[in-house]
N, C-alpha and C positions, 0 to 999 in steps of 0.2 A: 924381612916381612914381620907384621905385629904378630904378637901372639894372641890366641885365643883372647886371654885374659887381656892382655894390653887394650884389644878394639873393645871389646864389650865395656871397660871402661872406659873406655874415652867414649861411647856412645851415652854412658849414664854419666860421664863427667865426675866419675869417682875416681878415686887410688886403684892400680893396680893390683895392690897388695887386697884391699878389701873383695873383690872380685875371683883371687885367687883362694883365699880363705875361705868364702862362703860356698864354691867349685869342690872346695875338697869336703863340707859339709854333705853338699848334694849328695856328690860321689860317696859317702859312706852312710849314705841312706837318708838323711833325714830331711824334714820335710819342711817346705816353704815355711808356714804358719809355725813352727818349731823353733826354726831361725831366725825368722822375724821377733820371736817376742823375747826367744830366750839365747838368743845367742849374738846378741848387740854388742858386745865388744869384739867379738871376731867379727863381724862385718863391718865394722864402722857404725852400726844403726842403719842398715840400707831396711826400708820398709817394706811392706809384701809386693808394693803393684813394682819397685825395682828386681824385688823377688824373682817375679813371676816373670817381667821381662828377660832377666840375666835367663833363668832356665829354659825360656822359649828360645833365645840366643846362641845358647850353647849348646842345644840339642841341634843347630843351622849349621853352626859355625863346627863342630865334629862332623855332621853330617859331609861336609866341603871337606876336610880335610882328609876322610875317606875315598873321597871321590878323585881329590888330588894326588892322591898317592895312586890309585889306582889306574889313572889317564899317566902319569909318571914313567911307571911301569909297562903298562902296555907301549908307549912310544919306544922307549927304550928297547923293550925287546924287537921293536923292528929296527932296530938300529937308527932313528931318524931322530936322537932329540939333541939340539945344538945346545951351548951355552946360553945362547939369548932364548930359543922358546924352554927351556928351562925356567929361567929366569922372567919372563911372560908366565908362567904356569904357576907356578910359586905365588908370583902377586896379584892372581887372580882373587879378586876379594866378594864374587856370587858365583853362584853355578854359573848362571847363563852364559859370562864370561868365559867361566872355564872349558864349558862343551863349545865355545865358538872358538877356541883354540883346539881343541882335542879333533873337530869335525873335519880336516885334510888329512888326519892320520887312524881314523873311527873304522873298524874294519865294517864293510859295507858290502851289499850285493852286487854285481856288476853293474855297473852304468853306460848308457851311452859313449861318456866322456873317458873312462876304461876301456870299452870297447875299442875305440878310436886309437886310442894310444896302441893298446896291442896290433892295432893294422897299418902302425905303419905313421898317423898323422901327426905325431906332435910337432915334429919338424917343421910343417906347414900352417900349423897354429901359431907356433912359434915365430918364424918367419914375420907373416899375413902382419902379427900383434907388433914385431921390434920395428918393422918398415912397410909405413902405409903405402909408401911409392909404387911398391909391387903389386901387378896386376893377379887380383884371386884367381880368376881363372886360367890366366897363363901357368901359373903356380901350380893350381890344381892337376893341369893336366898329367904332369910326374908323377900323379899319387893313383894315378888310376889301376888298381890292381882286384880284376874279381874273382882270383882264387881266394883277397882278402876281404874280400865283400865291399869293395869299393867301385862300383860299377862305374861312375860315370867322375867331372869334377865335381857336379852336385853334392853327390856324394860325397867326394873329398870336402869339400869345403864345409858339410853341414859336421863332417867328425870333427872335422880344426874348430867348429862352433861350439860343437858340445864340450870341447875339450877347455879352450878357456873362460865359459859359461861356468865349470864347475870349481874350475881354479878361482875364478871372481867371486864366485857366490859361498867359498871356503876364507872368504880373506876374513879374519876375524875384526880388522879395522875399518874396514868397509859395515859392517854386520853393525857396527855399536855407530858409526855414523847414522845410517839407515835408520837406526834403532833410537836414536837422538832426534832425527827429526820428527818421523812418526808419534812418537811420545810428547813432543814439544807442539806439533804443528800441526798433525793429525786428527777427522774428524772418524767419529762415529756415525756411521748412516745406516740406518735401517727402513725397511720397506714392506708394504703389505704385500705376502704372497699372493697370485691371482687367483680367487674365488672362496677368500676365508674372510670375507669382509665379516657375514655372520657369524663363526665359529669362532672368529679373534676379537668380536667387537669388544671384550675388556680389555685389549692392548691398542684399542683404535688412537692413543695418543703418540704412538710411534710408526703409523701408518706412514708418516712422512718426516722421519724423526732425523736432526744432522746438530750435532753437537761435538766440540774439540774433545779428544780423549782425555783430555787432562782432565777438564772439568766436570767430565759425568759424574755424579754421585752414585752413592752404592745402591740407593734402593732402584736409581734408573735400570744401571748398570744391569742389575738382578732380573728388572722386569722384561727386558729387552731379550736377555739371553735364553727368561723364559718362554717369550713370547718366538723365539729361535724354535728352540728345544722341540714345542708344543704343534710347527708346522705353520705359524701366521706369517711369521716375518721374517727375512734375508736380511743379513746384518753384513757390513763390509766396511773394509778403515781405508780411508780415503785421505790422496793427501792433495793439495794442487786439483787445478781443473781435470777430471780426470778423463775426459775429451778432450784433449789439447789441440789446437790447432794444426793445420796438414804440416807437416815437416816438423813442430815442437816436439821436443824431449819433455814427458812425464817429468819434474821435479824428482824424483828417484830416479833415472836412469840418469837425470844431470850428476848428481850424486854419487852414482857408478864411476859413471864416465870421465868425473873429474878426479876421483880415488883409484883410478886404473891407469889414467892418464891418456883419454882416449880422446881426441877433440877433429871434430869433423871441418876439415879445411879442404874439402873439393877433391881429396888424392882418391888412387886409385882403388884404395883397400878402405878410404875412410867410409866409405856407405856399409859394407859387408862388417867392419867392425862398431858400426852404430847398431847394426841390430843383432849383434851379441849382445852389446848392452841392453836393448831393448827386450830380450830372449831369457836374458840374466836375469832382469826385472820381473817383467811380466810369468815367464816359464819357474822358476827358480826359488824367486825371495819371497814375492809377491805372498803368496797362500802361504809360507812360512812363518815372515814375521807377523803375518795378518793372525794366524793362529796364535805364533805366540804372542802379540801383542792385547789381543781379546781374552788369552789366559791372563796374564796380570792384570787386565781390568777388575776379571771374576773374580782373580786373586785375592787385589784392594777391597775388590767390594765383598767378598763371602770375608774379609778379615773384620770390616769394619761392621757386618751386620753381626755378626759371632762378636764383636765388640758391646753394641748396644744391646742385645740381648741380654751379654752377661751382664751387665750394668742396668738392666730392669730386671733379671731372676736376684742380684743384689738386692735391690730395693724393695722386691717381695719378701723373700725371704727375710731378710732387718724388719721388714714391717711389727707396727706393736700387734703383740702378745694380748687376747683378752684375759689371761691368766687362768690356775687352776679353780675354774668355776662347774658345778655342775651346768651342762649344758644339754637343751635341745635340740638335735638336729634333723632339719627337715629337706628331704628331696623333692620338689616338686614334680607333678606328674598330673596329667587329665584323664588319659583313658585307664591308664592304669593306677593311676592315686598318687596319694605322697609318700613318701616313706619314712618315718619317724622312729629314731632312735634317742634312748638317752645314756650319755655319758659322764664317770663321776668325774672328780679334779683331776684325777691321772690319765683321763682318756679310756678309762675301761668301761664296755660295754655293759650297761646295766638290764635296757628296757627295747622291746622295739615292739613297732606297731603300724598297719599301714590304715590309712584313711581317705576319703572320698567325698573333698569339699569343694570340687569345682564339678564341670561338663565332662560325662552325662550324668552323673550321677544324682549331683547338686547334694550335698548329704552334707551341709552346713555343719547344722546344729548338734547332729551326735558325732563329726568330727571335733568340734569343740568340746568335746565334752572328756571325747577319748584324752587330747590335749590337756584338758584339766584335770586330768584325775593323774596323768603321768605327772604333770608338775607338783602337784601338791604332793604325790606319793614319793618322788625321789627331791621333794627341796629344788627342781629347777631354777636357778639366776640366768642366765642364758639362754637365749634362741639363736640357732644360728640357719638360718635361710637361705639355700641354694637359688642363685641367679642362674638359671635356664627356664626352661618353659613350665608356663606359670609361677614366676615367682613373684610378681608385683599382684598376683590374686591371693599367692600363700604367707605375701608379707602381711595382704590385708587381714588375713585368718591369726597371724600372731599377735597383731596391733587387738583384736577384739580380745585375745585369747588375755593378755597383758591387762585389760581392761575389766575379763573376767575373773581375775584372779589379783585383785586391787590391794589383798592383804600380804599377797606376796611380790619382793621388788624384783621385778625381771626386765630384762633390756634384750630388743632384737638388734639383728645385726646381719646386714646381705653378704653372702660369701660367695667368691669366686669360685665356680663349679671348675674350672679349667685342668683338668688330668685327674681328675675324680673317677672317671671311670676306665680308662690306665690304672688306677691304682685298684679298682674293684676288683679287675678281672688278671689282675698280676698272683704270681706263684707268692708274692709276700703276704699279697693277702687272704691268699687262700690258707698259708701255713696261718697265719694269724685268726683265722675265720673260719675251720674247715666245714664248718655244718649249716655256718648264717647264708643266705642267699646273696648274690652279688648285687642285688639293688639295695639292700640294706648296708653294705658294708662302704657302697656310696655318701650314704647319709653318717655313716660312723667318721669318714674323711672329710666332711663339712664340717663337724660337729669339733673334731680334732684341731682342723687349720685355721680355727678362730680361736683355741684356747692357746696355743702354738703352731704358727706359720711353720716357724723352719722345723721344730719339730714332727710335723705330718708332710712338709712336700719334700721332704730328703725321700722318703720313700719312693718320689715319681719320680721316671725319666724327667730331667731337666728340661729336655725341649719337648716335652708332654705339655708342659706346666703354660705354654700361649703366650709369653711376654715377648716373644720375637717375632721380627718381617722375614720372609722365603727361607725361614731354619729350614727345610725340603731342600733349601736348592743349593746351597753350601757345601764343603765338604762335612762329612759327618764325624769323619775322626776329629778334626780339627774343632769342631764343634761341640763334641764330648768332652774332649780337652781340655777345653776353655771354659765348660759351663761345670764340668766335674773341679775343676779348681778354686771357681767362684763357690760354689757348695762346701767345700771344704775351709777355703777361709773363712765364709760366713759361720760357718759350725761352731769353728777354735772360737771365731772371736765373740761368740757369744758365751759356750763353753755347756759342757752336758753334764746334766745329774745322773750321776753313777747309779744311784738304785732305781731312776725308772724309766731312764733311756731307753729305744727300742735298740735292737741291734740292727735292723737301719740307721738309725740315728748315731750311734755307736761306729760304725762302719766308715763315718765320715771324718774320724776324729784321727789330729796326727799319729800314724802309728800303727794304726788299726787297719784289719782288713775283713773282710766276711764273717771267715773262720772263727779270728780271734774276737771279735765283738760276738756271733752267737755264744763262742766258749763264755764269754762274761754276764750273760744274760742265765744260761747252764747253771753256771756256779751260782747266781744270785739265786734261781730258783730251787738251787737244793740247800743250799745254806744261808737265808737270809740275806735281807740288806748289807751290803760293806759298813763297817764300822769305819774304816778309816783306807787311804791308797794303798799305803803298803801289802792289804790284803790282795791287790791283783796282781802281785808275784807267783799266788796259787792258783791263776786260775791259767789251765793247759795251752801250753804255747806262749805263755805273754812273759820272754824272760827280761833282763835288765833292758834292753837297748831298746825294745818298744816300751817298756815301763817309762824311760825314761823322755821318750817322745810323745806320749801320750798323758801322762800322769799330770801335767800341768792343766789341761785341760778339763776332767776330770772333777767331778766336783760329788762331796761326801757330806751331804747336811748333818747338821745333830751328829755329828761322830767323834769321836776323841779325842782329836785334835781339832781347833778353828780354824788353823791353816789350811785344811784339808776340804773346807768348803770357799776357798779364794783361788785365787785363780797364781799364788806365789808356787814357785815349783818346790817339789819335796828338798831338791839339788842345794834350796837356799834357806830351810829350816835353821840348818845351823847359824847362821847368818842372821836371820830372824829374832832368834834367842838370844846370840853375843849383843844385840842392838838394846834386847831387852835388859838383859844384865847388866850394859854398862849404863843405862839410863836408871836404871833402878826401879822398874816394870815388871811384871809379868805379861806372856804374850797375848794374853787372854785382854790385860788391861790395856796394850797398845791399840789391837782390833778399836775401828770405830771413833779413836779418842782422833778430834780434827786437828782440835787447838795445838797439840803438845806434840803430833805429826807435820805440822808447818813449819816446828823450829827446827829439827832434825835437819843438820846438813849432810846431803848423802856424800859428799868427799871424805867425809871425816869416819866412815865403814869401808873403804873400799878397802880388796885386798887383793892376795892374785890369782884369785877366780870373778870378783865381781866388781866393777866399775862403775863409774857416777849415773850411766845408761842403767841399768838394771837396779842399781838401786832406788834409784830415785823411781820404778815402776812399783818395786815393793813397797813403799813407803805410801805411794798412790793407793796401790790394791789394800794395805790396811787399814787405809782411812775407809772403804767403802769396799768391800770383799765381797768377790762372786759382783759386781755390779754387771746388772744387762747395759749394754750399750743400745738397746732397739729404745722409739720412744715410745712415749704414753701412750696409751690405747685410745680412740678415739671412733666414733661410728658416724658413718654417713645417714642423713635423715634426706630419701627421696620423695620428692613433693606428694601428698597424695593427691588423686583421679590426672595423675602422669601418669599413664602406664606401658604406651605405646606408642609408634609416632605422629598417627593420629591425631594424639591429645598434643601434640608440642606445637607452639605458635611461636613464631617469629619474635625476638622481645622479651620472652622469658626470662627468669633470672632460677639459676637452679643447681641443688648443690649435687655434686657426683664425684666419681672417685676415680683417678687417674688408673688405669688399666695398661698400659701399655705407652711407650716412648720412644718417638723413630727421632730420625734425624730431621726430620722437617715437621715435627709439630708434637701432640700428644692425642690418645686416644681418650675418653673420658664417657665411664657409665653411669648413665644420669637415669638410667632402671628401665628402660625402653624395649629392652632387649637386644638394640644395637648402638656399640659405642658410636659415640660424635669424637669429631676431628675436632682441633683446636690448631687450628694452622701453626707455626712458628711465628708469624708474624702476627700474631695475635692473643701470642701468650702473655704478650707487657706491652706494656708501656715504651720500655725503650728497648733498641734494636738488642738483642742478641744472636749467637753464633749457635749455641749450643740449649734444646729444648730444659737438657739436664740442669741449666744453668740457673730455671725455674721451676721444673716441677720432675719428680720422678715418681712410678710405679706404686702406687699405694698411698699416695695422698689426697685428701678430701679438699675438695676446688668447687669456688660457684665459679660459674658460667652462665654466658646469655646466647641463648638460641638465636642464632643468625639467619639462619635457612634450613628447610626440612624439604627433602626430594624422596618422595614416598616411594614410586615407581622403583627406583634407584637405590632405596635402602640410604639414603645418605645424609647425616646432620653436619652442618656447620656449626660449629660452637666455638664462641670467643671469651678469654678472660679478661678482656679489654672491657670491663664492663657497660663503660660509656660509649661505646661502639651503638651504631645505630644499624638496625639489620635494612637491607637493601630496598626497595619501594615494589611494591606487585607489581611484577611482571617485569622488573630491570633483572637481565641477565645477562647486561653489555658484559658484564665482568664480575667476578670473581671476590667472595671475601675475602681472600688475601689478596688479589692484585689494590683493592679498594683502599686497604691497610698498609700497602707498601705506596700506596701514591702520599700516603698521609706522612710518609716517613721519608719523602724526598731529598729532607734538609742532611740526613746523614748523608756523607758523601760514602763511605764503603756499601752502606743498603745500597743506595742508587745502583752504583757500582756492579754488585751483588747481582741485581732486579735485570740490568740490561743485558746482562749474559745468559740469563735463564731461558732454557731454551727444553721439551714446547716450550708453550706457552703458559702462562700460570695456574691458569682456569681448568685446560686441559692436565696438568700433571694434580692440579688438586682433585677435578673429578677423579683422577686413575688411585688418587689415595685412599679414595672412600671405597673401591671394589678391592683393596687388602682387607678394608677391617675385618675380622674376624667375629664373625655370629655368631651370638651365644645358641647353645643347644636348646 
């Protein structure tokens, strides 16, 4: 059998050896984003997202091999385990395999088919199964014994059923055929429960829903299982007619019947042993594999939405930085006001103020005024504008406020409210806040997540933060998991300034953990800014081994060293230096210098700590040290008197900002208060597989309004811009089914289009009652 390490690489198509190396990294603590940058010559250079696979891997693949030892063990001590199921046990390569060997030796409660045995019937089971020729009931009558509770042959004959119903439904080869065709051939049917037509009409697109299992996709998959959960709809996997005609074998009992080797040719026994098989099927497998087969749908799909989530809290979080600017931030509000705070470069709270510029109050003018006298009094360059209610009336209040104060340069800018108030009402921000009110400290996380994204949404729960379809309906640890990993890559690889990180933000960094990021925060406040890394050797708890997992990321502006605001680890200072000496530099003079960094060949430094892989990073980082990888900052301009959906007509052309990205399109807020859809086949031009492939989470997109369903909450929006929206009152069909007619000539779209099952129209309406409304 492979070893751990052997499968995991041959699944990533590496060396074993690299696989094994970076296992024993794991194992001695250190962390993805650690290995990835600074430990490329023991891996080979494997990068984070193989990273992150190997570790998801090897936590599966231990996990089995506990599990094999302990089914091992167990058989053994009943004395039952031969050479060949040893050898079957061994090269089981998933659980499932492995419990459908372990399941005839699984110590169990008594059964029927136990029952039987102990009274006497195996004999006759036996028998009944080696020679159909024998007559059951002649048979039975020997077995009639009611001191053993065998009253009649009925009786005899139903224990010799249960007896090789449980023998059959224990064949582990039997199980993975079953198991083969259902996954291969198998539909998906669901059905509206009787009298939840009202109570389920947001799942009315599966009211008569039958689709192959293979091909459901995950957000079906999810809604289906929701719309289970919830009481609407009976879900069941169907394979074959499942009314077959009088005398036909269900396709699964052929199945059986032919892996048992039971074939009904007129004998005497052959009727009584067809509906074992039929017993086996129906009583036995049926609601088994059905179960387990509907878990691995949920499986696939809570894996792949836990996928695209973390691949939009990615692309949030990278999103550009409006930089350390003084900023305004405004909560919007009607009855109770807006909330205005201001913030300096570092995010600390200077001002706050609440005002009363919309219904009922109507208090225009001295809210503008209040507004002005905070900008001119703290230097304001930024406004940063909370999208929930009223925010397209409090953009208008900044746009005047901007025009009021003509001598000063300011720029607004609408920000995603989404776990703002998660983050208000959390113990982080209470210890950070303990005396400001929790509506104000709302507007302090607006005011924050436009100077720095990742620096103010490391504080939320990640699936707080809104860029994911049914995060609720997934597993949660799994989801933690996945989304705590993405947070943590995104951190390193942007990288934290050590004097004014939060310990939030601190928390996220290789190495680090609560404890010792508040300890770092401690230390900074009783003794000043770090002058340089070496100083967090002092601070309590942070000895070599996290120094040395953390420290590269870690960043020391203005401090003693230049290297100590780059992203070069402390590990390769010396390295550094001998680079500079034998060039005849100082390090200070290398920093920066392009030209005289291009001719550098990194082979000609290596030693036996650092390789052409790591050098050749260094040589990058001091052409341009500390560089952000996020891009330029840029602000969406929503059209004004769009405010609502009202205002939006058919035709528009209008710019918005990608908010969220499923697998079948993208969502885009274009200031309305509720995102528009952009179907997938209507984000280009030319066919793609994948939305990401166009646009992700934080990018500014025109679009043209295709259709507006007021009633319904629902915009169609296309980036197709030449798209012509549909004629009043044609609702033969669908802006995407419209779009995939137009895209006939691809033969895989075609392809793609005819399997889709609903119907187009029908699965694009059920997309628009996910989107998520803003507050």
């Amino acid at each position: 059998m492979q070893s751990i390490a052997a499968r995991i690489a041959a699944e990533l198509s590496v060396r074993p050896e690299q696989v094994e190396a970076t296992v024993g990294l794991l194992d001695e603590g250190a962390s993805v984003p650690f290995i990835a940058r600074y430990r490329k010559e023991v891996t080979g250079s494997l990068d984070d997202t193989q990273l992150r696979y190997l570790e998801e891997r090897l936590r599966y693949l231990r996990e089995l091999e506990d599990r094999r030892a302990a089914v091992l063990s167990s058989i053994a001590e009943q004395d039952k385990l031969t050479p060949e199921l040893e050898r079957d046990i061994r090269q089981a390569d998933t659980k499932t395999r492995l419990e459908d060997l372990y399941l005839p030796y699984k110590p169990k409660r008594r059964t029927k088919g136990q029952i039987a045995i102990e009274a006497g019937l195996e004999p006759l089971a036996e028998a009944l199964y080696a020679d159909p020729t024998l007559d059951p009931e002649a048979q039975a009558a020997a077995y009639i014994d009611a001191d053993k509770g065998v009253a009649d042959s009925k009786a005899a004959l139903d224990g010799a059923k249960y007896i090789l119903m449980e023998r059959f439904s224990e064949n582990a080869a039997l199980l993975d055929k079953l198991r083969r065709a259902l996954r291969e051939e198998g539909r998906v049917v669901s059905r509206l429960v009787a009298g939840k037509e009202q109570e389920g009409a947001k799942f009315s697109d599966y009211f008569e829903y039958d689709e192959p299992l293979a091909k459901v996709p995950s957000h079906r998959a999810l809604a289906i299982l929701r719309g289970r959960n919830e009481g609407v709809l009976s879900i069941a996997l169907e394979l074959g007619d499942e009314a077959p005609a009088v005398g036909a074998m269900h396709p699964c009992e052929g199945i059986i019947a032919q892996a048992v080797e039971i074939d009904n040719q007129g004998r005497a026994a052959d009727k009584w042993l067809a509906e074992v098989v039929r017993w086996t099927w129906r009583v036995k497998l049926l609601g088994h594999l059905e179960t387990e087969l509907l878990g691995e749908l949920r499986e696939g799909a809570e894996d792949e939405a836990i996928r695209v989530f973390a691949s939009n809290l990615k692309d949030l979080l990278l999103s550009a930085p409006a930089g350390p600017r003084i900023t305004l931030g405004l909560d919007p509000g009607l009855r109770t006001g807006v909330k205005v705070v201001v913030v300096d470069a570092t995010g600390k709270l200077l001002d706050t103020a609440t005002i009363f510029p919309h219904a009922p109050r109507n208090d225009w003018d001295r809210s503008l005024a209040t507004l002005a006298e905070l900008c001119s009094q703290h230097q304001v360059s930024l406004i940063a504008v909370g999208n929930g209610t009223a925010s397209r009336e409090t953009d208008k209040l900044a746009a005047e406020l901007i025009k009021l104060c003509s001598g000063q340069t300011m720029q607004k800018v609408m920000v995603s409210e989404a776990g703002a108030s998660v983050y208000s009402a959390s113990e982080l921000a209470a210890k950070e806040f303990p005396d400001l009110d929790v509506t104000y400290r709302g507007a302090v996380s607006i005011a924050r997540r436009l100077q720095d994204p990742l620096a103010e949404l490391v504080k939320i729960e990640p699936k707080a933060i809104g860029v994911g379809q049914y995060q609720h309906d997934v597993s949660q640890v799994k989801l933690a998991r996945g989304l705590d990993a993405v947070v943590e890559d995104c951190v390193n690889a942007v990288g934290v300034d050590l004097n004014t990180a939060s310990a939030a933000l601190l928390t996220r960094v290789s190495g680090l953990n609560p404890s010792i990021a508040q300890n770092i925060v401690d230390y900074r406040d009783q003794h000043g800014a770090f002058q340089n890394r070496k100083q967090l050797l002092k601070v309590s708890r942070l000895g070599d081994k996290t120094f040395e997992q953390a420290a590269g990321f870690l960043r020391v502006m203005n401090g003693d060293n230049p290297l100590d605001a780059s992203a070069v680890h402390p590990e390769a200072y010396p390295l550094v230096t001998r680079i500079a000496e034998e060039t005849g530099r100082d390090v200070r003079g290398l920093i920066g210098d392009s030209a005289f960094l291009r001719k550098l060949e990194p082979a000609r430094y290596t030693d036996e700590h650092f390789g052409v892989p790591t050098i050749t990073d260094i040589l990058k980082e001091l052409d341009k040290p500390g560089r952000d990888p996020r891009p330029e900052f840029k602000a969406a301009e929503f059209q004004e008197g769009v405010e609502s959906l009202k205002d939006l007509k058919p035709g528009m052309t209008l710019e918005g900002v990608v908010t969220n990205v499923a697998n079948f399109g993208a969502f885009v807020d274009i200031g309305v208060h509720q995102d528009g859809l952009v179907h997938i086949s209507m984000l280009s031009e030319q066919f793609i597989k994948d939305p990401r492939d166009v646009v992700k989470a934080g990018d500014i997109v025109k679009v043209k309004v295709m259709e507006v369903d007021i009633p319904r909450q629902r915009i169609s929006l296309s980036m197709r811009l030449n798209d012509s929206p549909p004629a009043a009152g044609d609702k033969s069909e669908s802006p995407a089914e419209r779009s995939r007619a137009r895209n006939q000539g691809n033969k895989h779209n075609a392809k793609t289009n005819s399997q889709a099952k609903p119907s187009p129209e029908g699965t694009f309406a059920s997309l628009f009652a996910n989107a998520k409304k803003k507050r």
